[in-house]
C-alpha positions as CSV (number, residue, x, y, z in Angstrom):
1,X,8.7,-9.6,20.8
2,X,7.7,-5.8,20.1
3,X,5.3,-5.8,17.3
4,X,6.4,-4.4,13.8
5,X,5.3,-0.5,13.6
6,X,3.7,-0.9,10.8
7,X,0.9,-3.4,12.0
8,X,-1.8,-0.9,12.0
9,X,-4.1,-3.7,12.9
10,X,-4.1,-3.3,16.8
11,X,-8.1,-3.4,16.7
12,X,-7.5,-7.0,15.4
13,X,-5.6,-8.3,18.1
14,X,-2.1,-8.1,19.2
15,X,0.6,-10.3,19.4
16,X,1.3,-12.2,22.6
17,X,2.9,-9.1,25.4
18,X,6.0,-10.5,26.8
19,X,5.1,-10.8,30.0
20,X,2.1,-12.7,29.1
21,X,4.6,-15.5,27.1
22,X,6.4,-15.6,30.4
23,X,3.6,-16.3,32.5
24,X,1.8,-18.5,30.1
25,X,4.9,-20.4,30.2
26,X,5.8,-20.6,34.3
27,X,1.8,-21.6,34.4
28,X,1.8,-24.5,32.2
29,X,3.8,-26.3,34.6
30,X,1.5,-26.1,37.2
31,X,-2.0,-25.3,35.8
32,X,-2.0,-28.1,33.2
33,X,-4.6,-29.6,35.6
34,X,-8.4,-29.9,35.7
35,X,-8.9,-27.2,38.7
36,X,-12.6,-28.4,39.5
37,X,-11.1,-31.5,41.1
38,X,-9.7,-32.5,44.4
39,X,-5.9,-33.8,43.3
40,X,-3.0,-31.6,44.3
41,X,-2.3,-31.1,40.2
42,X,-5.8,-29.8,40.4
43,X,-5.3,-27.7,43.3
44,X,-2.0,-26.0,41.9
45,X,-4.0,-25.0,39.2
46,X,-7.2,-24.0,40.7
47,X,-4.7,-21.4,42.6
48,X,-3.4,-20.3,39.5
49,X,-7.2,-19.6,38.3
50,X,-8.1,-17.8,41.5
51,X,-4.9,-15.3,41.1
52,X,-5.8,-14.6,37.7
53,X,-9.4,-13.7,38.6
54,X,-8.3,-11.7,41.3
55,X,-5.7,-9.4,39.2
56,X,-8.4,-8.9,36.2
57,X,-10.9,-8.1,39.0
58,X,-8.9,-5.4,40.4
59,X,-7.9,-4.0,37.3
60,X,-11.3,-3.3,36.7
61,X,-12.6,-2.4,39.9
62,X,-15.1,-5.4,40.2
63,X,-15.3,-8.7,42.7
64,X,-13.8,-11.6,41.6
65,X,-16.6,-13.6,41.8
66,X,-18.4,-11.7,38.7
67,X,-16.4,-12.5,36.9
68,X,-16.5,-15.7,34.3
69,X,-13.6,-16.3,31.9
70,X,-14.9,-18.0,28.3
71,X,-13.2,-19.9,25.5
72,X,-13.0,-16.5,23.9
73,X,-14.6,-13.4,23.4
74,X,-17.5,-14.3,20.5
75,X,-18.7,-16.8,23.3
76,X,-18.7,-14.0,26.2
77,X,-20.8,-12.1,24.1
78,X,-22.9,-15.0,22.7
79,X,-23.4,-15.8,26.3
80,X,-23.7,-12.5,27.8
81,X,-26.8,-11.2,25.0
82,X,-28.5,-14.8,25.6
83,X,-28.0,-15.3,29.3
84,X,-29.6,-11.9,30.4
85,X,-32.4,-13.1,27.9
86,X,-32.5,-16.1,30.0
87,X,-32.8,-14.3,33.4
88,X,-35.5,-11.9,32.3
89,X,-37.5,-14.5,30.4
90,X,-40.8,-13.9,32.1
91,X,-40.1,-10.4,31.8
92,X,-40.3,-10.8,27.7
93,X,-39.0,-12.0,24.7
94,X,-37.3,-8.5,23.2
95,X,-33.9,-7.5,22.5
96,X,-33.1,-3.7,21.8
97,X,-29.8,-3.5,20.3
98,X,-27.8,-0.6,18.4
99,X,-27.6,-1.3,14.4
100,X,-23.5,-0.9,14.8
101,X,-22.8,-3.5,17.3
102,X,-20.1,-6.3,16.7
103,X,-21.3,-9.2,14.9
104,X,-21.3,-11.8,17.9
105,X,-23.9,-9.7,19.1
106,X,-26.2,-9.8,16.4
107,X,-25.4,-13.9,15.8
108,X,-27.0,-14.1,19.4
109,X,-29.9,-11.5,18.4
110,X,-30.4,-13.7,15.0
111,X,-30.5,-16.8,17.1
112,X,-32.9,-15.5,19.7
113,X,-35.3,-14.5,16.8
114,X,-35.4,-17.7,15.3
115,X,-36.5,-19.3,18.0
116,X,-39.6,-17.1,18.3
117,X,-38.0,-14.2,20.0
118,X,-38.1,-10.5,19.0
119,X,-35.0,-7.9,18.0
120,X,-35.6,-4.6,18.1
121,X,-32.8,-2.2,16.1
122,X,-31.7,1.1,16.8
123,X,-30.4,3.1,14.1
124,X,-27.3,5.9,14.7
125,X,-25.9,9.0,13.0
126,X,-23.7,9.4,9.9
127,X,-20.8,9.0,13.0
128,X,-22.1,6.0,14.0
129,X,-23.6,7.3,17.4
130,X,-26.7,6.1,18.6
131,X,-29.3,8.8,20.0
132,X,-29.9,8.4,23.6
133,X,-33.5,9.4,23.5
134,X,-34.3,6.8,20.9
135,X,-32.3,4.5,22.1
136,X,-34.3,4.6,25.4
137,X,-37.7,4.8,24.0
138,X,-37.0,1.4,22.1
139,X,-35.7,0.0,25.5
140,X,-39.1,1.3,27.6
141,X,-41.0,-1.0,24.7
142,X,-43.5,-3.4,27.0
143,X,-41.7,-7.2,27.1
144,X,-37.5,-5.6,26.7
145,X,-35.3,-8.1,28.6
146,X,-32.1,-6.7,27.5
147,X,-30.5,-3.7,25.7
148,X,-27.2,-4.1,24.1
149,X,-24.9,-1.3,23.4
150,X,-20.9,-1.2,22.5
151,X,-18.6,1.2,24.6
152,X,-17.2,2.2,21.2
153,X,-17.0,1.0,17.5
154,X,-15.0,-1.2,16.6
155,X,-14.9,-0.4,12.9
156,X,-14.8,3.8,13.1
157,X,-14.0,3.9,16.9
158,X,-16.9,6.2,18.0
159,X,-18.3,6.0,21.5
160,X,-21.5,5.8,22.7
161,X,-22.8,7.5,25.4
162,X,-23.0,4.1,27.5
163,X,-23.2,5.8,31.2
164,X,-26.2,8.0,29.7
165,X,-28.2,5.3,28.7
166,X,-27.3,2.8,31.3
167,X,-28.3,4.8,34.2
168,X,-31.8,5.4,32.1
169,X,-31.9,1.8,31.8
170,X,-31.6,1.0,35.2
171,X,-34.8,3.3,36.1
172,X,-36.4,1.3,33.9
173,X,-35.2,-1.7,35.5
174,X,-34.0,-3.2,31.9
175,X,-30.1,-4.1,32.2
176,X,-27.4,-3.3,29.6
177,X,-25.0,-5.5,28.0
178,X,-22.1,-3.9,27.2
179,X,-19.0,-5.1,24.6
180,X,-16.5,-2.8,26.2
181,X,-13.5,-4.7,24.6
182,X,-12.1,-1.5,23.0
183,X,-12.9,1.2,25.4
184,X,-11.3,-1.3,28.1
185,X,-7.8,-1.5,26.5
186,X,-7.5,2.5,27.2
187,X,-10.1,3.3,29.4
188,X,-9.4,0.6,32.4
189,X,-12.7,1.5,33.9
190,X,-15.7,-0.6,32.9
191,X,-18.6,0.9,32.1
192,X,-21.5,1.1,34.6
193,X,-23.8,-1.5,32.3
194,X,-24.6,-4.3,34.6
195,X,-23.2,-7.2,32.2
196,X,-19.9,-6.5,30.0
197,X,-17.5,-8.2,28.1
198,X,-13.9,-8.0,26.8
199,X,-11.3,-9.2,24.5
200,X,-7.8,-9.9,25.8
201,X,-6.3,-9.9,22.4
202,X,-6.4,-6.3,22.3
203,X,-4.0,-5.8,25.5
204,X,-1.5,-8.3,24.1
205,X,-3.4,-11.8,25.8
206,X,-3.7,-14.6,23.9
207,X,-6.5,-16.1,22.0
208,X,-8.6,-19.2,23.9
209,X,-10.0,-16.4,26.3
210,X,-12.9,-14.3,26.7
211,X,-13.9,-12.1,29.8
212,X,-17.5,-11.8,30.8
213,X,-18.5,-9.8,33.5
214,X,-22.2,-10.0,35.5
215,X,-22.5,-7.9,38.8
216,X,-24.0,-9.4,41.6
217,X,-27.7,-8.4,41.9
218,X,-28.4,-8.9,37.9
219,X,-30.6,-11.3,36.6
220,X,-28.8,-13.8,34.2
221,X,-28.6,-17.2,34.1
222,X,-26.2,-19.7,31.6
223,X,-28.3,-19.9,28.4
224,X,-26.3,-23.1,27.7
225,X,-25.7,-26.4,29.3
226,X,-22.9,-26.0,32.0
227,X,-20.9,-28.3,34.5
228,X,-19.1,-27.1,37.6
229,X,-16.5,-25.1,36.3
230,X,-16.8,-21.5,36.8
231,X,-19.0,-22.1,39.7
232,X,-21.5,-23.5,37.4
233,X,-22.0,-20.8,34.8
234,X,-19.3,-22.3,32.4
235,X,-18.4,-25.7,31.0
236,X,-15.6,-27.7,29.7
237,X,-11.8,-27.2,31.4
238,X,-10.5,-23.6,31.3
239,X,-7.3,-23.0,29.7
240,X,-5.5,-21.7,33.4
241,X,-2.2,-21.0,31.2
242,X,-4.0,-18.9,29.0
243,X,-6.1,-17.3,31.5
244,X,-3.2,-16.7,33.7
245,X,-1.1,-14.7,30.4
246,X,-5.1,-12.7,29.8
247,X,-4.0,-11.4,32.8
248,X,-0.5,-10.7,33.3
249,X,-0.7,-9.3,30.0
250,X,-3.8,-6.8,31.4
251,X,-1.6,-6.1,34.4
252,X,1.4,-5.0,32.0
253,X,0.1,-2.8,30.3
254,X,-2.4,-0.7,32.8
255,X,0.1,1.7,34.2
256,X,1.0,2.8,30.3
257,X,-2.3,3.0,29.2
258,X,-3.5,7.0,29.4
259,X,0.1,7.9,29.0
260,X,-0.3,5.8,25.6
261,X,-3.8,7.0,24.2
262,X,-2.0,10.5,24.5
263,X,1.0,10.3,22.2
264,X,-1.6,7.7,19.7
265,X,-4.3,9.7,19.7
266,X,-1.9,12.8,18.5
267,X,-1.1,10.6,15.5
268,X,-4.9,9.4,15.2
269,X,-5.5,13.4,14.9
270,X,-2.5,14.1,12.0
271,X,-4.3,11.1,10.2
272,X,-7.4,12.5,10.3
273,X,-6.2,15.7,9.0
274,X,-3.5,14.4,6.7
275,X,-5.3,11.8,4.4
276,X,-8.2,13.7,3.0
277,X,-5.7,16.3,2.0
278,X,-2.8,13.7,0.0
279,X,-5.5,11.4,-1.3
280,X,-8.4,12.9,-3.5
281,X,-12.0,11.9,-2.6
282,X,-11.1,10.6,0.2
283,X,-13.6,10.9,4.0
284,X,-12.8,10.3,7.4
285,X,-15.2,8.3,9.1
286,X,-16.6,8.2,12.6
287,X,-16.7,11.0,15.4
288,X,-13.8,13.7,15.4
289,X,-13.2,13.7,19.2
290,X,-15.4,11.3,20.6
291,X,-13.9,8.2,20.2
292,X,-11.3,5.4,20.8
293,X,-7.6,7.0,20.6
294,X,-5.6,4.9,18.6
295,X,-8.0,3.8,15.7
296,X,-9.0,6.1,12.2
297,X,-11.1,4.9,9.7
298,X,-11.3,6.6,6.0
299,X,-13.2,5.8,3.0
300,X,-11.7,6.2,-0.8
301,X,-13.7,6.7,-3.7
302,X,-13.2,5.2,-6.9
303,X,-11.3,2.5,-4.8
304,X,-11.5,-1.4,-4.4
305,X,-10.8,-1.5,-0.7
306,X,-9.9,-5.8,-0.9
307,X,-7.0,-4.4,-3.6
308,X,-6.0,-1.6,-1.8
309,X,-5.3,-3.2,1.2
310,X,-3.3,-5.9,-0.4
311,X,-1.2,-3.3,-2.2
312,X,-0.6,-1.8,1.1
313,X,0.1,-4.6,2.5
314,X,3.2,-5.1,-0.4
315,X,4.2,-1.7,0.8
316,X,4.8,-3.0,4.2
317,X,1.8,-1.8,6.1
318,X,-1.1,-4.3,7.5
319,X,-4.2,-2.5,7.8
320,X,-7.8,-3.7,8.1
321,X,-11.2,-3.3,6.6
322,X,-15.0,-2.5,8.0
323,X,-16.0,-3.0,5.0
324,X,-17.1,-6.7,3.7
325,X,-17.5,-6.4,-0.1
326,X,-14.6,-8.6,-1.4
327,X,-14.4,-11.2,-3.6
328,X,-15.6,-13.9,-1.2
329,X,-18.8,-12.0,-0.2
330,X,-20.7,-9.6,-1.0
331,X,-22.4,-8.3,2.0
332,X,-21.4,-4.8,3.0
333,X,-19.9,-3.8,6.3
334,X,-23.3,-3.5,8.9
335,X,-21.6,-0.8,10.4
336,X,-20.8,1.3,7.6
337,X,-24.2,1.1,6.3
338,X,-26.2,2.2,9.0
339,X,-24.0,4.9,8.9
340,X,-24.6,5.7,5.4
341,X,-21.5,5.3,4.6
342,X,-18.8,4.8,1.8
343,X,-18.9,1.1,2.3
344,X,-15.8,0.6,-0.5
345,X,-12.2,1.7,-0.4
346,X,-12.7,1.6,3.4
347,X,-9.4,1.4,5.6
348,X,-9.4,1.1,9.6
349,X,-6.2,2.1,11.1
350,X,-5.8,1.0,14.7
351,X,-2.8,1.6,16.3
352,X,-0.1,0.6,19.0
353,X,2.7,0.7,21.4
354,X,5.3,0.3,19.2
355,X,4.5,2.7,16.4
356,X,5.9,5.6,15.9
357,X,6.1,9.6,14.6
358,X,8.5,7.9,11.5
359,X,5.8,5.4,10.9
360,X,3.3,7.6,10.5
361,X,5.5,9.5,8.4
362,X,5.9,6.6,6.3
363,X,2.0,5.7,5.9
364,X,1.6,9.2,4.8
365,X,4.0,9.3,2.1
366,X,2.7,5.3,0.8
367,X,-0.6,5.7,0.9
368,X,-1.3,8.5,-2.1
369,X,0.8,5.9,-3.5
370,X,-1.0,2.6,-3.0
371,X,-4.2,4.4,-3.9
372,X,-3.1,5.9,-6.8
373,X,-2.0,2.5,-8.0
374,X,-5.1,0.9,-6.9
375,X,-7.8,3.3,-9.0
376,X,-5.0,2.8,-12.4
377,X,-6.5,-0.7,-12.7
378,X,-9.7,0.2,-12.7
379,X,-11.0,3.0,-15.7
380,X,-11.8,6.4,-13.8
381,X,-13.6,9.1,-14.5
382,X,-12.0,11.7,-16.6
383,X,-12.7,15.4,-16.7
384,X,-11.7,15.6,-19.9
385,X,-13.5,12.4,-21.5
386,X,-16.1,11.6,-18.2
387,X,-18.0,9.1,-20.2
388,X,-14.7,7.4,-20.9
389,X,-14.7,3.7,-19.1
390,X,-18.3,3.1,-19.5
391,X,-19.4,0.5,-22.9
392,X,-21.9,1.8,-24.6
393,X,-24.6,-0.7,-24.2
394,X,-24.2,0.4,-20.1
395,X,-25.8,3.9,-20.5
396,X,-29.0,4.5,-22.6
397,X,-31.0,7.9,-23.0
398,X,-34.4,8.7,-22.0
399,X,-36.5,11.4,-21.7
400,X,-35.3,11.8,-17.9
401,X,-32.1,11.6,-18.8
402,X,-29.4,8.9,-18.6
403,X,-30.3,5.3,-17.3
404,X,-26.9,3.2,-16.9
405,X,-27.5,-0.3,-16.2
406,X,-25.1,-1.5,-13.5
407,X,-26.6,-4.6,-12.7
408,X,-24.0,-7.5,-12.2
409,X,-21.5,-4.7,-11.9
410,X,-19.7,-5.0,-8.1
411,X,-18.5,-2.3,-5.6
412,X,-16.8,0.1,-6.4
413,X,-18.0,-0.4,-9.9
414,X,-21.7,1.2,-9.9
415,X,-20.1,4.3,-7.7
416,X,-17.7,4.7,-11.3
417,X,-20.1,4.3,-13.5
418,X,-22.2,6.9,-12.1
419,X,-19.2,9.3,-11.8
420,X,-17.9,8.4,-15.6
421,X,-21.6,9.1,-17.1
422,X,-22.1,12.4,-14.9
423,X,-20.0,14.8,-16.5
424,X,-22.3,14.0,-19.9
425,X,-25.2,15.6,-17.8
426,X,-26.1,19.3,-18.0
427,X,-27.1,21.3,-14.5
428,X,-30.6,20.2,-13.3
429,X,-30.7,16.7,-15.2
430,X,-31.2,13.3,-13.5
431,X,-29.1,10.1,-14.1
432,X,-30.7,6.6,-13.1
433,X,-28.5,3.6,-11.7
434,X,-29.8,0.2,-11.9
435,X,-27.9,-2.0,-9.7
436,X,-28.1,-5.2,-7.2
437,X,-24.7,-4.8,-5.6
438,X,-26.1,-4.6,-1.7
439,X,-23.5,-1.8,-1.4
440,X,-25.0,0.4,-4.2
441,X,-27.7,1.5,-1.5
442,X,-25.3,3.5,0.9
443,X,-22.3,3.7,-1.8
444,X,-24.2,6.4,-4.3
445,X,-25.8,8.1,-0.9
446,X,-22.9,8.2,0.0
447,X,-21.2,9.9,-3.4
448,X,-24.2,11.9,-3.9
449,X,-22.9,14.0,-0.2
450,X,-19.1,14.1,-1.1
451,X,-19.6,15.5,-4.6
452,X,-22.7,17.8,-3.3
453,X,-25.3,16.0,-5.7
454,X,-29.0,15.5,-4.8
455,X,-29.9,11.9,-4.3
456,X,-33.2,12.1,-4.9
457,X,-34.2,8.0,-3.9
458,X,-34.7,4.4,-5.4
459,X,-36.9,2.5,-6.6
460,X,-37.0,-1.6,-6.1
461,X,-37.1,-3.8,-9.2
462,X,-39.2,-7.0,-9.9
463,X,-35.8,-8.8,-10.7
464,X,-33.8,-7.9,-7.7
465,X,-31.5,-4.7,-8.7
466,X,-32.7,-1.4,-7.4
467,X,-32.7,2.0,-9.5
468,X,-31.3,5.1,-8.1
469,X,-32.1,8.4,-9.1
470,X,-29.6,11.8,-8.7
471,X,-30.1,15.1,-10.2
472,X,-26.9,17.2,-11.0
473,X,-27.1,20.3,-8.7
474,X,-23.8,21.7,-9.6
């Protein structure tokens, strides 16, 4: 079944390819069975297995035998972070890891510290790129048993310069874990890190299956109890139908691949151009050209990003979100605010096989639209009447100029405020925001570069909300 050209979720995971229903089907005949045993049901399937292995392995130029399939891709990276701890443990205790990497990876760095290890973050640019330099420095710290550091972002598709660093690594004798899920799906050539993982979900295999990778000669050991399957660095029965569709599905869609980032990363590029010009305070996120073809993610002002991608999704277009701050929780995106970025109105557009010039077309012409619809429910600032929106009992006067009290007040709500109450102020005067959203911190940053004001800092409050200070420059 082709998927709908308006998904623009492909970073999420695609439906099952074809060929991967066809082979998940032919296997469940004959790799129903435990293949760890001796039976001739078990032996049809541990056959199955071993073919499987052997395709992924030379689809991405690596022996069979380094590789370990997983119940699913969380767990490969759970066990890829933890098991190179594992190896290295009387090297030290420390992980290094970039302050954008998926959120398996820190779950495994969390764990690790509260058992008495030690995390070590690396920060990155407003693209979301880590520095090399730094990131090595941080590595050559006394006691490092890993670094960890995605091929590319998953939430504003940059890459990181993962052959750079892992060569530098391996002079220092530290290995790299790598989550290549997303560089894999167009790249087809892993990256030279010593332990990697992927997702088959993203190249139309089903989910139940994770890919681990751990060349021969690295230091890693199972940092979980494990039985004989895998050859003793997994446990439970593997899912041979499922593995078998991970991939035929892998093997599908190889020969397509660069053919395909071409013509998506041509749309990507008339994205990138197209939406800050229809939609009004709008930003593009992540690197121009560096970076995964077939994935754009933009930032809206004035914009709750939770009811903007439900109106799209009435329009007829499935998008996604890197940012978190919805009505279920209110932790902002990681990503987007190590970036210090707009962390609401945020929309990730990933992209696939099956969509096309028209549908692009078609996003284009909705999207000023949806947004358009989206900022009418809530009160915006007016050029005219600026203040207009904003209760009176929110803003008070002072000698330093406005104070408005945003506290309780949820993204994308102190961002208006401050927008509503700064028309009031004259050229050179300073407007305070008190607010305890988490997302204030990178969201008036964040408002302060696109409108060209001067954020001039915060200041922490006893009761939890945090005031932030901006001069009008202009």
């Amino acid at each position: 079944m082709a998927t709908p050209g308006r998904y623009f979720d492909a970073a999420s995971g695609l439906p099952l390819h074809p060929t991967a229903i066809q082979a998940r089907a032919a296997a469940e005949t004959d790799g129903w069975a435990d293949p760890n045993r001796l039976s001739s049901a078990s032996r049809r399937s541990a056959v199955l297995l071993d073919a499987a292995r052997s395709a992924v392995a030379e689809a991405f130029g690596v022996h069979s035998d380094e590789i370990i399939f997983t119940g699913s891709a969380t767990t490969a990276l759970h066990w890829a972070v933890l098991g190179a701890v594992a190896g290295r443990q009387r090297v030290g205790n420390r992980i290094v890891l970039s302050a954008v990497e998926h959120s398996a990876a820190f779950k495994a760095a969390q764990w690790h510290a509260e058992r008495g290890g030690v995390v070590d973050e690396v920060g990155v640019d407003d693209r979301g790129a880590v520095d090399p330099d730094e990131f090595i420095a941080a590595a050559a710290r006394p006691g490092v048993a890993v670094a960890v550091l995605q091929a590319a972002n998953h939430e504003v598709g940059t890459r990181q310069p993962v052959e750079t660093i892992s060569a530098q690594l391996r002079a220092l004798g530290v290995p790299l874990v790598c989550d290549a899920t997303h560089a894999l799906v167009w790249d087809r050539r892993p990256p030279a890190a010593p332990i990697f993982t992927a997702d088959p979900r993203l190249w139309g295999g089903p989910a139940g299956v994770g890919l681990l990778v751990v060349r021969r000669g690295t230091r890693w050991l199972p940092p979980f109890p494990t039985d004989q399957s895998e050859s003793g660095r997994g446990s439970g029965v593997p899912d041979v139908p499922s593995i078998v569709a991970a991939a035929a599905a892998l093997r599908a869609t190889q020969a397509s691949a660069a053919s395909l980032a071409v013509r998506l990363s041509r749309y990507v590029d008339r994205l990138r151009t197209e939406v800050p010009r229809l939609v009004q305070d709008t930003v593009v996120l992540g690197h121009p050209t560096d970076r995964l073809a077939h994935l754009v993610t933009f930032s809206c002002l004035y914009v709750d990003g939770e009811a903007l991608l439900l109106e799209l999704d009435k329009r007829g277009f499935t998008v996604s979100s890197g940012s978190s701050c919805t009505s279920d929780t209110l932790t902002p995106s990681h990503v987007l605010v190590a970036m210090g970025a707009l962390t609401s109105g945020n929309v990730r557009v990933s992209l696939h096989a099956d969509v096309s010039e028209a549908d692009i077309d078609a996003f284009l012409q909705t999207l000023p639209e949806a947004v358009a619809t989206v900022r009418a429910e809530l009160p915006q600032p007016s050029v005219d009447n600026p203040g207009s929106g904003l209760a009176n009992s929110v803003v008070t006067t002072t000698p330093d100029g406005l104070v408005i009290d945003s506290r309780g007040r949820r993204c994308p709500q102190p961002v208006l405020d401050l927008a509503r109450a700064f028309g009031q102020l004259p050229v050179g005067a300073e407007v305070t925001v008190l607010a305890d959203d988490p997302a204030a911190a990178s969201d008036i940053a964040a408002w302060c570069r696109m409108q060209r004001q001067e954020f001039l800092g915060s200041i922490d409050h006893e009761d939890g909300a945090t005031a932030y200070r901006v001069r009008r420059v202009g």
